[in-house]
gemmi code that builds the backbone of each chain (N, CA, C; Angstrom):
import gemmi

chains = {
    "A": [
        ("UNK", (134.195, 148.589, 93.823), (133.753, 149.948, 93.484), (133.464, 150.011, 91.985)),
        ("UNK", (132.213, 150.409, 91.572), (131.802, 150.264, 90.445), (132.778, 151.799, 89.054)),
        ("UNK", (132.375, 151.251, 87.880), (133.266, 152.024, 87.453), (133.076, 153.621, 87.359)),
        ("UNK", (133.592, 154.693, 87.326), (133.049, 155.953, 87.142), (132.598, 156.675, 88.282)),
        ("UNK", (133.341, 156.058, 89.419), (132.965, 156.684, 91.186), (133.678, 157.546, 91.200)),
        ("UNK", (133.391, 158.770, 91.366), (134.418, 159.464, 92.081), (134.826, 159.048, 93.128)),
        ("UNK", (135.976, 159.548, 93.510), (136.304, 158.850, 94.968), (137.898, 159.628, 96.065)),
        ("UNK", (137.587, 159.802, 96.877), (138.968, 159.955, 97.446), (139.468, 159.008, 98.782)),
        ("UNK", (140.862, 159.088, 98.896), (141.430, 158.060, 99.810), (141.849, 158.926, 100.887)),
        ("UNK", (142.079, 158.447, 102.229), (142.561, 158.960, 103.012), (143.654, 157.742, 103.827)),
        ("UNK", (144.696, 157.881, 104.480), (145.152, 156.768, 105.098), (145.239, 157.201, 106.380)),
        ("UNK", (144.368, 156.115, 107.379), (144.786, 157.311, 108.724), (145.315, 156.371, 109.587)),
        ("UNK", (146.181, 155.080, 108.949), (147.560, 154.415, 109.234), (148.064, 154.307, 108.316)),
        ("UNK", (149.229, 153.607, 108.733), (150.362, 153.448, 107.853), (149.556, 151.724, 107.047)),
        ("UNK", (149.566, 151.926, 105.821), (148.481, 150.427, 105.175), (149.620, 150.128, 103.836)),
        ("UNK", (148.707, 148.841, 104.069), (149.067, 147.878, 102.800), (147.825, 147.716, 102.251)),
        ("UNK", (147.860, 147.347, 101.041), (146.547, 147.134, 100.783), (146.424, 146.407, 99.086)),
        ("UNK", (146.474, 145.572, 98.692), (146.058, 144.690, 97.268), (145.093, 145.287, 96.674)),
        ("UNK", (144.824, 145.318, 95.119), (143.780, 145.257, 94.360), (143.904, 144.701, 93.218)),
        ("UNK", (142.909, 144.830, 92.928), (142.338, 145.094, 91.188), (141.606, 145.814, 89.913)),
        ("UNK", (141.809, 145.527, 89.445), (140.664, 146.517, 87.926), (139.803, 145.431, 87.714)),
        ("UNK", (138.869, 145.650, 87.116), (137.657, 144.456, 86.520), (136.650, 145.366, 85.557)),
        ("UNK", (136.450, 144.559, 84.148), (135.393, 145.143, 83.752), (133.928, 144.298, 83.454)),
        ("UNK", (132.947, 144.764, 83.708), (131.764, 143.968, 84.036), (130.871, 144.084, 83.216)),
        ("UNK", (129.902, 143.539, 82.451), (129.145, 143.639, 81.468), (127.549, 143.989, 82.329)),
        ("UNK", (127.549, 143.842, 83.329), (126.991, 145.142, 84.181), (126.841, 146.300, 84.370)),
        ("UNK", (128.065, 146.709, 84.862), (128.574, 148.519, 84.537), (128.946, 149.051, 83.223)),
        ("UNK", (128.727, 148.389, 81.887), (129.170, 149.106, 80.952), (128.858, 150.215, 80.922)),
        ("UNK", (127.724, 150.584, 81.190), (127.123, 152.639, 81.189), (128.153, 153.543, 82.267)),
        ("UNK", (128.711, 152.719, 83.223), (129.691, 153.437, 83.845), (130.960, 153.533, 83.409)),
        ("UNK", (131.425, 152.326, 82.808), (132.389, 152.152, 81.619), (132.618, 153.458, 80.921)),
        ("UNK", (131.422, 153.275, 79.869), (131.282, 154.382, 78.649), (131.855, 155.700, 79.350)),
        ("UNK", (130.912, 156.245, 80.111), (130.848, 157.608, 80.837), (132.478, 157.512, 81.376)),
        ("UNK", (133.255, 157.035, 81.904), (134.368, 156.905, 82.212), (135.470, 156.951, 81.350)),
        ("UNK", (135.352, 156.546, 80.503), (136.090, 156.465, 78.741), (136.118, 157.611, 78.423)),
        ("UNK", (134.660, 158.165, 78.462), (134.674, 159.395, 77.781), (135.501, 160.794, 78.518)),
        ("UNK", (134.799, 160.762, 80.040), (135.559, 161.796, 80.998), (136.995, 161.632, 81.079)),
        ("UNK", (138.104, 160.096, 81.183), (139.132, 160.423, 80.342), (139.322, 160.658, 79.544)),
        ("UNK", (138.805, 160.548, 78.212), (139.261, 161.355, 76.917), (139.008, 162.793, 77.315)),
        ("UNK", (138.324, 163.235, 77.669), (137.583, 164.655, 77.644), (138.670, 165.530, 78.349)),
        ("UNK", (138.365, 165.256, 79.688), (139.304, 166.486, 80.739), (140.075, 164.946, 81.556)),
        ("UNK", (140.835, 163.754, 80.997), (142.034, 163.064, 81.442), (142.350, 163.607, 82.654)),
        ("UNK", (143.773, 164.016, 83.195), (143.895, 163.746, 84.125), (143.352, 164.776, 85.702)),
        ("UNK", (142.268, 165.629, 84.936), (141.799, 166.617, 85.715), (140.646, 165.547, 86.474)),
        ("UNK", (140.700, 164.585, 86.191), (139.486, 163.735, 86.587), (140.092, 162.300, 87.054)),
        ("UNK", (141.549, 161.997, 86.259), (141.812, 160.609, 86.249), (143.086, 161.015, 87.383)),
        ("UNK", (143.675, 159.800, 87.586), (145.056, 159.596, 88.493), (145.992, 158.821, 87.894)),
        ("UNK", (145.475, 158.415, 86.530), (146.675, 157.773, 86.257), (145.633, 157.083, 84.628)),
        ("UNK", (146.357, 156.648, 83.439), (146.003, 155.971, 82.619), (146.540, 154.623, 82.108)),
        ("UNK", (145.428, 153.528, 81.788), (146.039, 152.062, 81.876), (145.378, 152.028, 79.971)),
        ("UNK", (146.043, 152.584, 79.294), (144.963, 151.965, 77.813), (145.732, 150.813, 77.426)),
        ("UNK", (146.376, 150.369, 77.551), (146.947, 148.981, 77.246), (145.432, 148.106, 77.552)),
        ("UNK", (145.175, 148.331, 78.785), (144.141, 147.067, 79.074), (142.344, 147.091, 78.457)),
        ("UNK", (142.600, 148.267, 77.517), (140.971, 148.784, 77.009), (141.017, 147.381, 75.834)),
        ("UNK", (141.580, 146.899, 75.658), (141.664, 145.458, 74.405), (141.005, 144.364, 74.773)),
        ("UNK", (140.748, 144.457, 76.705), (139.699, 143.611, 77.476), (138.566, 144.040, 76.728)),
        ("UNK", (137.813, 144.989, 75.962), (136.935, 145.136, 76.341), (136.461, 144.859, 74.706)),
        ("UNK", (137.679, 144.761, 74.023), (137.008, 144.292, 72.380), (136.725, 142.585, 72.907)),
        ("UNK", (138.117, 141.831, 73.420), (137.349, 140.511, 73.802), (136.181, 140.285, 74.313)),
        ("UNK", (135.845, 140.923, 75.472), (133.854, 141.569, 75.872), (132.966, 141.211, 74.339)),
        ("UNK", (133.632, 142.149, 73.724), (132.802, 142.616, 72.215), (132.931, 140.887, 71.828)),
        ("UNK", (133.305, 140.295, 71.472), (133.818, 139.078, 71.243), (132.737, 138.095, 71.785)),
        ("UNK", (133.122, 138.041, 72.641), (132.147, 137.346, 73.875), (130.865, 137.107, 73.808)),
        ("UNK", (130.442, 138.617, 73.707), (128.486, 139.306, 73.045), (128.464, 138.119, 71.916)),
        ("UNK", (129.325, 138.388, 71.147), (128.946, 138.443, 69.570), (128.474, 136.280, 69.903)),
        ("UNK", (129.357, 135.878, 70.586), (129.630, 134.428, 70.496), (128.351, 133.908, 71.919)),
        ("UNK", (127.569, 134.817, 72.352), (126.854, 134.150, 73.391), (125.516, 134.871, 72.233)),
        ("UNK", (125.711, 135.445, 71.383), (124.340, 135.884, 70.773), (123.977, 135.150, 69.436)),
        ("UNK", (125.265, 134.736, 68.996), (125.235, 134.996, 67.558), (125.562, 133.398, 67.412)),
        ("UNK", (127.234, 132.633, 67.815), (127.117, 131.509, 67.436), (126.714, 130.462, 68.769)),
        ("UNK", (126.092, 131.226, 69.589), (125.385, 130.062, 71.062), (126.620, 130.552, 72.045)),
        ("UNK", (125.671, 130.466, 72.884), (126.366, 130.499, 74.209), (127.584, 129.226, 74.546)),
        ("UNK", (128.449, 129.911, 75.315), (129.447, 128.433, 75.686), (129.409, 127.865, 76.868)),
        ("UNK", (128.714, 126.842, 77.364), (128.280, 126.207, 78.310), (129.002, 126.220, 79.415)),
        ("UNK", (130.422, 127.032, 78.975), (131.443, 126.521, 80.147), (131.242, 128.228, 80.905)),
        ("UNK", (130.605, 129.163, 80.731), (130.880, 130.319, 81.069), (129.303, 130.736, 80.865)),
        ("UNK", (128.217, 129.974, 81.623), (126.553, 130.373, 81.964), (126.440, 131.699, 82.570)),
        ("UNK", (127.331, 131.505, 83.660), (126.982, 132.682, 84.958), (127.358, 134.021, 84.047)),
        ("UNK", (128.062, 134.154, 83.318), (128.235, 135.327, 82.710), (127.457, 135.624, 81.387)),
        ("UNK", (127.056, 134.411, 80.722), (126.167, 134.688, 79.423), (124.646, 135.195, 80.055)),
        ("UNK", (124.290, 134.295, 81.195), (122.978, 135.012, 81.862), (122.957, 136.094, 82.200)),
        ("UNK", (124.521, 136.902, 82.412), (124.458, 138.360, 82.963), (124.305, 139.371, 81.606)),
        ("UNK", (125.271, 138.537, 80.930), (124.875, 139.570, 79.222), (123.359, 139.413, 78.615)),
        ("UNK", (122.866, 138.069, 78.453), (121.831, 137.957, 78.005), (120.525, 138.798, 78.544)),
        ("UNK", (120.230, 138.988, 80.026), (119.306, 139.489, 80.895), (119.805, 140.770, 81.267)),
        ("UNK", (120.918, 141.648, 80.778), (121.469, 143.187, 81.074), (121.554, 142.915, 82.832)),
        ("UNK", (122.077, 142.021, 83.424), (121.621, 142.423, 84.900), (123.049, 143.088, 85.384)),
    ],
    "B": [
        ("UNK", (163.748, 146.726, 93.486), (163.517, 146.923, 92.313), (162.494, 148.290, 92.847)),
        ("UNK", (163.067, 149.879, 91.850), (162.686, 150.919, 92.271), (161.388, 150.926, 92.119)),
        ("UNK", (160.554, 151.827, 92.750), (159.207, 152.671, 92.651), (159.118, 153.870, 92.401)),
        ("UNK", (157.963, 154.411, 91.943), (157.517, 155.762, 92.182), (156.728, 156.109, 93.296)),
        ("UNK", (156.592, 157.008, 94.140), (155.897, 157.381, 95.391), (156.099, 158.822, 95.510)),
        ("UNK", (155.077, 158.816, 96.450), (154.572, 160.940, 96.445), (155.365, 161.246, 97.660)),
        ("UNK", (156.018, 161.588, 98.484), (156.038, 162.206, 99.532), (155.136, 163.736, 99.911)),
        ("UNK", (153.957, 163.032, 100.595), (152.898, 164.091, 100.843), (152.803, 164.947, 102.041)),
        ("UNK", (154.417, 164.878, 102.485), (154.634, 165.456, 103.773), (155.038, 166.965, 102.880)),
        ("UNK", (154.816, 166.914, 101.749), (155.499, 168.116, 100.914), (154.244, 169.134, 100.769)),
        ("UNK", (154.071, 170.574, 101.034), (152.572, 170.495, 100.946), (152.059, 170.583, 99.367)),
        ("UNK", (150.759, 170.647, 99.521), (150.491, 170.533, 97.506), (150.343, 171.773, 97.395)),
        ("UNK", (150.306, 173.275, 98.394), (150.477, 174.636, 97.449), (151.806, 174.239, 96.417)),
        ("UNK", (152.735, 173.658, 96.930), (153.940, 173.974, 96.336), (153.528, 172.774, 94.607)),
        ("UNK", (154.629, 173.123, 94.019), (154.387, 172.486, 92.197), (154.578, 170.774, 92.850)),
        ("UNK", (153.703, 169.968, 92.440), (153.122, 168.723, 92.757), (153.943, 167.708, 92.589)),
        ("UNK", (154.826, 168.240, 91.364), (156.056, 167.663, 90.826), (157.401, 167.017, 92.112)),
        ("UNK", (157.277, 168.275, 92.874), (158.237, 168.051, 93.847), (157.860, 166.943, 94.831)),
        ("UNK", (156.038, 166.279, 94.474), (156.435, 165.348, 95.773), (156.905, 164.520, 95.247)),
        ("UNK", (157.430, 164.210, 93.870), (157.614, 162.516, 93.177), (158.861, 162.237, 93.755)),
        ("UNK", (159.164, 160.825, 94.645), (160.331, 160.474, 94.652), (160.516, 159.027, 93.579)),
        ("UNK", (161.451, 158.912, 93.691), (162.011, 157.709, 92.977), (162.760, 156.340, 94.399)),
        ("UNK", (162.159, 155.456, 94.364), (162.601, 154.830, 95.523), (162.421, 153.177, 95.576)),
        ("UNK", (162.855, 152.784, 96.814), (162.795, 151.548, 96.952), (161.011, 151.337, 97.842)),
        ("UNK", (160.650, 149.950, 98.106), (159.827, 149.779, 99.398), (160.603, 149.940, 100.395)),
        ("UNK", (161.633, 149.449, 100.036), (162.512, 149.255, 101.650), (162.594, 150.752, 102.405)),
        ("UNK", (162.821, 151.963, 101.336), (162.616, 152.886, 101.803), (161.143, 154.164, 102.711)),
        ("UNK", (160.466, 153.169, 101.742), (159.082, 153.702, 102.079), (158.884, 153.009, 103.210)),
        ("UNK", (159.372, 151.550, 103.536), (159.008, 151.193, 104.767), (160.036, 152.128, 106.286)),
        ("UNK", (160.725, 152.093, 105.758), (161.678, 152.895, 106.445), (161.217, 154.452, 107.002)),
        ("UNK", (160.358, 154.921, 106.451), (160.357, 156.330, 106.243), (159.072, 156.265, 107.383)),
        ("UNK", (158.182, 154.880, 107.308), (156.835, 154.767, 108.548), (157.353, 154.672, 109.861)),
        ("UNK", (159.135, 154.264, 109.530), (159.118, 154.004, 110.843), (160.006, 155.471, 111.655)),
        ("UNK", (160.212, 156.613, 111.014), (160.445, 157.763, 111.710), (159.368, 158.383, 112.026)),
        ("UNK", (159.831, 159.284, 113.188), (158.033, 159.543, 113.701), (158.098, 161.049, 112.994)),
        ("UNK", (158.545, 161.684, 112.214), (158.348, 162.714, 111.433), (158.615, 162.373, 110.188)),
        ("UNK", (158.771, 161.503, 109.499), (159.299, 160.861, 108.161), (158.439, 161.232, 107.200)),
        ("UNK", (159.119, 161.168, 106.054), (158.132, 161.863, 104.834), (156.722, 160.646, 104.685)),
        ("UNK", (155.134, 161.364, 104.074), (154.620, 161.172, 104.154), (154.303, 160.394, 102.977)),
        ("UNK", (154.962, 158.716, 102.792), (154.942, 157.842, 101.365), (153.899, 157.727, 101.407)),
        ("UNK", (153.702, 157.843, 99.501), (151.981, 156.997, 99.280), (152.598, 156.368, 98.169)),
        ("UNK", (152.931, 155.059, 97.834), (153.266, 154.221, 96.036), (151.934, 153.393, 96.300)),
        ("UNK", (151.328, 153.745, 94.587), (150.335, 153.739, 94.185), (150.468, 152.806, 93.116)),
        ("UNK", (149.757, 151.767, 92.886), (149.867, 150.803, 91.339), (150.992, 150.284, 91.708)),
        ("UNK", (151.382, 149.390, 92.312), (152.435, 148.316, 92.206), (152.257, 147.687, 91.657)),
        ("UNK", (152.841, 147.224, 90.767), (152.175, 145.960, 89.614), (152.600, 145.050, 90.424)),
        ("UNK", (151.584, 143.886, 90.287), (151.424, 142.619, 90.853), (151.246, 141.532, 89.869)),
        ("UNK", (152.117, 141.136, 88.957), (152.235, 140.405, 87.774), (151.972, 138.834, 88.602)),
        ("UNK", (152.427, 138.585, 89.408), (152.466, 136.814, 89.751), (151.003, 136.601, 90.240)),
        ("UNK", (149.710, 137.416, 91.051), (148.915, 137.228, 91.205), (148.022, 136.547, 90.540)),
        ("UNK", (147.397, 135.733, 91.233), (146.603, 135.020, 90.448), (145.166, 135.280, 89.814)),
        ("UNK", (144.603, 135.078, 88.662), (143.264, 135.282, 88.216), (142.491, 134.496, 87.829)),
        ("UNK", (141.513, 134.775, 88.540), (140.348, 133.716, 88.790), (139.073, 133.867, 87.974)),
        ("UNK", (137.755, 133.318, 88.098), (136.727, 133.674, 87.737), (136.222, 134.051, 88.963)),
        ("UNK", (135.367, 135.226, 88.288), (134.457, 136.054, 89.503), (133.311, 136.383, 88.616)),
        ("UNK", (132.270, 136.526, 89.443), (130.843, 137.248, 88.615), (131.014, 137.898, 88.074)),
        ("UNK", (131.978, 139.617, 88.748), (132.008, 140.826, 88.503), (132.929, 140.976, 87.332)),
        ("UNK", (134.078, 139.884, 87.385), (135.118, 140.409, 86.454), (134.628, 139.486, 85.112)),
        ("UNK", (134.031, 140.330, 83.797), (133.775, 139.752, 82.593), (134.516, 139.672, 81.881)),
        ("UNK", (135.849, 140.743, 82.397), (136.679, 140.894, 81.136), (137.636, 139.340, 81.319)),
        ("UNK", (137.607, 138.563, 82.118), (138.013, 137.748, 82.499), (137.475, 136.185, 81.795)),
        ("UNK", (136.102, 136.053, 82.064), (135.326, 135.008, 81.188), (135.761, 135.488, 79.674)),
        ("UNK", (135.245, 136.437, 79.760), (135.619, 136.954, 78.131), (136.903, 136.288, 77.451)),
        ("UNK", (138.129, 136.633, 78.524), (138.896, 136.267, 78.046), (139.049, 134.822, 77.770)),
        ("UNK", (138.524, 133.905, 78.741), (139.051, 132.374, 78.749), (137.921, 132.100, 77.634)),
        ("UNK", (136.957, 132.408, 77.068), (136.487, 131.440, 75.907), (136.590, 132.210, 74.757)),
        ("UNK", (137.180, 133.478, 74.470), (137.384, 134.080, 73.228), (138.943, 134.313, 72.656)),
        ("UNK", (139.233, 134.185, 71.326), (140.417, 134.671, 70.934), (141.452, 134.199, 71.478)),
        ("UNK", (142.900, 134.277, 71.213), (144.166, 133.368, 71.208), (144.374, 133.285, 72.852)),
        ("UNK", (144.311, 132.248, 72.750), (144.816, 131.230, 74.660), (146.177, 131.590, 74.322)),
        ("UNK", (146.697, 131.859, 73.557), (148.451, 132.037, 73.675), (148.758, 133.589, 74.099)),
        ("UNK", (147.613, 134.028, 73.789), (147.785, 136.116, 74.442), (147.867, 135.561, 75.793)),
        ("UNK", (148.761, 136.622, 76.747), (148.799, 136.905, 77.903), (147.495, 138.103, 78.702)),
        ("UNK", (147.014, 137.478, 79.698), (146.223, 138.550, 80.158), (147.124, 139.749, 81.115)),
        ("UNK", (146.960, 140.666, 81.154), (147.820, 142.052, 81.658), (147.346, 142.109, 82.851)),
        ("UNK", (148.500, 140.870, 83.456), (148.012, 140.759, 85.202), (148.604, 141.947, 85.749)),
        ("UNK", (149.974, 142.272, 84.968), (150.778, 142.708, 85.772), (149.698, 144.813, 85.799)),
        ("UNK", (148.940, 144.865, 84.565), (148.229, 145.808, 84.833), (146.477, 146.083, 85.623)),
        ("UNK", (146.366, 145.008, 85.799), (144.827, 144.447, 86.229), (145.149, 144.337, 87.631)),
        ("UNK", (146.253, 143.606, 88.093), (146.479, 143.842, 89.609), (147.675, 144.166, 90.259)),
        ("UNK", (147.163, 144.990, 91.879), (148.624, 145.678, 91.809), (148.016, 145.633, 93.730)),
        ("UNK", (149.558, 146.516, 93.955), (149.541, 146.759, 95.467), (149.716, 148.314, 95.908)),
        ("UNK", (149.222, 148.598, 97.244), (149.457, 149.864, 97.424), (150.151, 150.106, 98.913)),
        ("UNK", (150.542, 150.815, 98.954), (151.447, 150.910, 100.594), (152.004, 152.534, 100.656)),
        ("UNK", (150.971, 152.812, 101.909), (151.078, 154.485, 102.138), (151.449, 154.715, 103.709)),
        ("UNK", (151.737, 155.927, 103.694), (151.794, 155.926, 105.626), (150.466, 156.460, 105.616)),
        ("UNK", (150.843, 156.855, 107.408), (149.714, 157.399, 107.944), (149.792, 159.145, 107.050)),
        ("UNK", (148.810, 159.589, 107.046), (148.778, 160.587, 106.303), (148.193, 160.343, 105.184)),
        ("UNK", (148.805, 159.546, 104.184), (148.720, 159.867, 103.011), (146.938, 159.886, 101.994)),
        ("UNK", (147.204, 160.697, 101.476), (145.693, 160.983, 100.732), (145.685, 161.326, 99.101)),
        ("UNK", (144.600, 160.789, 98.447), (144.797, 160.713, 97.372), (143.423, 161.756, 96.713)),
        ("UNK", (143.638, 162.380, 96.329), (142.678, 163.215, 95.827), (140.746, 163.142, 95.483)),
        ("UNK", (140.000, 163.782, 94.794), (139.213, 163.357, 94.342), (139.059, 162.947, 92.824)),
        ("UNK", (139.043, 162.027, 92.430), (139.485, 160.933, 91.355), (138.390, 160.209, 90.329)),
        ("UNK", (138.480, 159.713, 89.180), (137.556, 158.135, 88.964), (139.052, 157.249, 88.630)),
        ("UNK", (138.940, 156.561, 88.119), (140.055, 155.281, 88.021), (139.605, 155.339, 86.432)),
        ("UNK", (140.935, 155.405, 85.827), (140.436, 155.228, 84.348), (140.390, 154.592, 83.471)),
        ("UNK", (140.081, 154.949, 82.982), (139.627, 153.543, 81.406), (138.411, 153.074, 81.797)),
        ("UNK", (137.717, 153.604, 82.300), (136.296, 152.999, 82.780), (136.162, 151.683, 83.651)),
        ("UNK", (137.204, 151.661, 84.476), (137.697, 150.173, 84.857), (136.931, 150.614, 86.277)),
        ("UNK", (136.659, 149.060, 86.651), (136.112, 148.925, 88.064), (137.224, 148.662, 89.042)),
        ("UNK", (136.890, 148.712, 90.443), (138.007, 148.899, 90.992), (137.633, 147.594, 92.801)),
        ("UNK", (138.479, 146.524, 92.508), (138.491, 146.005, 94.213), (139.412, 146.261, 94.643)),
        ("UNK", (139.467, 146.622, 96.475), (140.559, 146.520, 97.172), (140.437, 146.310, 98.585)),
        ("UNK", (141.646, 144.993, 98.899), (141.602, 144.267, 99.657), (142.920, 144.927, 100.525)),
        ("UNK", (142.357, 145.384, 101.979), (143.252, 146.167, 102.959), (144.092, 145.090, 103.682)),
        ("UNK", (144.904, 144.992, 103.609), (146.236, 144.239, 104.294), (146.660, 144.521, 105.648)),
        ("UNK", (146.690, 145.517, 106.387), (146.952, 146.200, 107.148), (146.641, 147.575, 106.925)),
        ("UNK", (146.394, 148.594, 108.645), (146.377, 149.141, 108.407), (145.008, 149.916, 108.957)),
        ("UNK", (144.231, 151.477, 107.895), (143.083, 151.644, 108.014), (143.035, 152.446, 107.299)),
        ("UNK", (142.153, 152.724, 106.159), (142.276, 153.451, 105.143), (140.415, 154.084, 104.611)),
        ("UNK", (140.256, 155.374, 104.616), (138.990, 155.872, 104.421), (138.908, 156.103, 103.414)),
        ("UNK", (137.717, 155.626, 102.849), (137.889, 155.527, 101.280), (136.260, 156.489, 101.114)),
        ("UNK", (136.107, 157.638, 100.883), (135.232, 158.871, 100.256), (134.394, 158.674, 99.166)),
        ("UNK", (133.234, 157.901, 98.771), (132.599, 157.717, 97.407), (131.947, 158.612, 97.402)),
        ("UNK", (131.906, 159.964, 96.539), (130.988, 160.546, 96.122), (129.726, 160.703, 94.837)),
        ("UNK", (128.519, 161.205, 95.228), (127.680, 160.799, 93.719), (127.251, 162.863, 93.634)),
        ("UNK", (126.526, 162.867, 93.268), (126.611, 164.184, 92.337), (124.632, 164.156, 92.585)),
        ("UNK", (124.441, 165.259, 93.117), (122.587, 165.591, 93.038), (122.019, 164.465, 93.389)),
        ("UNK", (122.460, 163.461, 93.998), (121.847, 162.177, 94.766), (121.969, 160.880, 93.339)),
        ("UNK", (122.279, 161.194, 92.440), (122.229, 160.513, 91.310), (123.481, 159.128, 91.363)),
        ("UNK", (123.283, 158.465, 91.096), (124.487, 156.648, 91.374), (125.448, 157.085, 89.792)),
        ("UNK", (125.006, 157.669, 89.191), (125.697, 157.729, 87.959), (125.772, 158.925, 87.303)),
        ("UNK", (127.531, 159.112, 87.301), (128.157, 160.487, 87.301), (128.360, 160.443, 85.475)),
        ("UNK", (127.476, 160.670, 85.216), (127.500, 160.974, 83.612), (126.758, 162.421, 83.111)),
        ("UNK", (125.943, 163.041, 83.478), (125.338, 163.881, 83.194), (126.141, 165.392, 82.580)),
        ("UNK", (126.434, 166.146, 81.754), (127.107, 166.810, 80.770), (126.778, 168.291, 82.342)),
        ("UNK", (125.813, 168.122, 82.784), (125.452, 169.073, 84.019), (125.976, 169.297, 84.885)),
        ("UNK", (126.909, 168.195, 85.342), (127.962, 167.888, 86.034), (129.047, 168.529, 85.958)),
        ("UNK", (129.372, 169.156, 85.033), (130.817, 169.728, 84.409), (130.686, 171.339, 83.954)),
        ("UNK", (129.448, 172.009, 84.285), (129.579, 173.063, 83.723), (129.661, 173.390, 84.886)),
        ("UNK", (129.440, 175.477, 84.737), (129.588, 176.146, 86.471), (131.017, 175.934, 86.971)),
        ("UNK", (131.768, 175.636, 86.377), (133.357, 175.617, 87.130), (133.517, 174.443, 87.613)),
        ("UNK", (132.941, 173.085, 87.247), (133.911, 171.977, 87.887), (135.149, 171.512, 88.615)),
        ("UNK", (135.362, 171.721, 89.153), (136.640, 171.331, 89.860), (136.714, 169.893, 90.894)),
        ("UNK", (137.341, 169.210, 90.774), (137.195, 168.027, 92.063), (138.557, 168.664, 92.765)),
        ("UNK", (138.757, 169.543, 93.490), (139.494, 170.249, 94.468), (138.476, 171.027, 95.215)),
        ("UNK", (137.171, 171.406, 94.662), (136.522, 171.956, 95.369), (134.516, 171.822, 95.294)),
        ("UNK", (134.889, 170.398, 94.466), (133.496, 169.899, 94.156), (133.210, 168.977, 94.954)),
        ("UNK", (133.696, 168.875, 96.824), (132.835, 168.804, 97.449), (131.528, 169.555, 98.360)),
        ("UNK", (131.794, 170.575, 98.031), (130.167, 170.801, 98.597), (129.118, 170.667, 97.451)),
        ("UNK", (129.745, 170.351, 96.144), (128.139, 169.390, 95.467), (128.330, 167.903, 95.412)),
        ("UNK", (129.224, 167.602, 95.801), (128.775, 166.101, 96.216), (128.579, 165.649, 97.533)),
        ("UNK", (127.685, 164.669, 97.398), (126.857, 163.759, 98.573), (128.445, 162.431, 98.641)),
        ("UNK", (128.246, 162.642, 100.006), (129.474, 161.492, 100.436), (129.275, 160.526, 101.354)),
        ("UNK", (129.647, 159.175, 100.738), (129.852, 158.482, 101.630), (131.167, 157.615, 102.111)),
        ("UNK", (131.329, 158.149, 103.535), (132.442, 157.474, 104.187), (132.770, 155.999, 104.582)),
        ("UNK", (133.769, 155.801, 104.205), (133.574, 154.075, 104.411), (135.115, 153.760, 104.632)),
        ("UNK", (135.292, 153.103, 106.777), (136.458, 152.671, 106.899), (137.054, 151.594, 106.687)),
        ("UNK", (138.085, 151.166, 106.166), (138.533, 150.323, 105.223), (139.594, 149.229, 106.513)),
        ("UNK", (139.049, 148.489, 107.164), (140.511, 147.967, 107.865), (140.863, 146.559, 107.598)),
        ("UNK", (142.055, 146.358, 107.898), (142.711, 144.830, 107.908), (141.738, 143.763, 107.703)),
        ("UNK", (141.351, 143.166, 106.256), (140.571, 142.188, 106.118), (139.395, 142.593, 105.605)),
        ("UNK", (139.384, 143.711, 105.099), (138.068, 144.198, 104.801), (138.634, 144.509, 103.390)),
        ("UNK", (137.405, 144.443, 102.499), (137.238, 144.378, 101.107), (136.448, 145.946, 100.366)),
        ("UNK", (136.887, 146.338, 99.826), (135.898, 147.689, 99.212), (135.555, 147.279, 97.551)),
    ],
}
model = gemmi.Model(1)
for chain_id, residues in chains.items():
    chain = gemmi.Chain(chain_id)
    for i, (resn, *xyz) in enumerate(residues, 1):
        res = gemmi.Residue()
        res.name, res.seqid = resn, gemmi.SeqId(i, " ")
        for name, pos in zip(("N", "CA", "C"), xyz):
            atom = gemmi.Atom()
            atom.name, atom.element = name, gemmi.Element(name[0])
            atom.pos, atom.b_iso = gemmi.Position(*pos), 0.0
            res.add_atom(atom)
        chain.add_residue(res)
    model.add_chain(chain)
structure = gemmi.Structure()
structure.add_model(model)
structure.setup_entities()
């Protein structure tokens, strides 16, 4: 589920269920917009806040800077082609 | 080792506060198996031992393995987690925050998961969105929905 979905759950058993968070250099525009609507009106919108893990997203910044600036790192293509081409 | 969980057998006119219990799983499992039992939902289980992989979707992940100190820990225990609700339980209309994307893999079970978008639009950013009385308690009749059942082995 991409970032900035609204969304609601329903359980219509009794469930288990695993996940995760992920941030994608794809969805950053859903990112942003999401950042902002928590800062703005928080938990009238959110269910809960994780800012510990927003420090993923300076390494991101990191990342850009080192697939633009000092060359891409050969060991991590599939993702420099996704930054490089906005896909 | 305790949890937090809602008992949503409580209704939500009443102050919201009152559904928080403080508890075990053992109890929440316990509670599915009375046939009137309070209605558990624990939400965010941290899942620290899980493992992390490379995936297309997750950048913050590449990011991490070729930038900055290999001796930092990545925040598994906040990046992945578990959830375990009864029948009943429902979780409002929401985004997930910090701008974070969201997978989830159903274990058991069957769980309907509601994506809504706003004027047919994929991206809920528009400042238009929020005026006129916003509410997500009652901002579904302006959103467009789609239903999607979630069962045992299935991925959202």
């Amino acid at each position: 589920m991409r970032p900035n979905t609204p969304h609601a759950v329903f359980s219509a058993e009794h469930s288990v269920a695993t996940g995760g968070h992920f941030y994608s250099f794809g969805n950053m525009q859903d990112t942003l917009s999401g950042m902002i609507h928590n800062c703005v009106i928080d938990r009238v919108i959110t269910n809960s806040s994780c800012p510990e893990v927003r420090f993923l997203l300076f390494r991101m910044v990191q990342y850009v800077y080192k697939c633009y600036v000092t060359g891409t790192d050969g060991k991590s293509e599939f993702v420099a082609s996704s930054v490089l081409h906005g896909d | 080792m305790t949890y937090v969980h809602l008992d949503q057998s409580i209704s939500p006119d009443e102050d919201l506060n009152q559904q928080l219990r403080f508890g075990t799983l053992q109890q929440v499992l316990e509670a599915t198996r009375r046939p009137h039992g309070p209605i558990a939902n624990a939400l965010s289980l941290p899942s620290p031992l899980s493992a992390i992989k490379r995936s297309p979707i997750s950048s913050d992940i590449e990011a991490w393995l070729v930038t900055g100190d290999q001796n930092q820990l990545y925040p598994t225990g906040l990046m992945r987690w578990s959830l375990c609700s009864a029948r009943g339980a429902r979780h409002w209309t929401h985004i997930d925050s910090d701008g974070l994307g969201t997978i989830v893999d159903v274990r058991s079970g069957g769980k309907w998961w509601f994506l809504f978008s706003l004027g047919g639009r994929s991206h809920f950013g528009s400042v238009q969105d929020f005026l006129h009385g916003f509410d997500t308690n009652t901002a579904g009749a302006k959103f467009h929905v789609e239903a999607v059942y979630l069962t045992a082995g299935t991925r959202l």
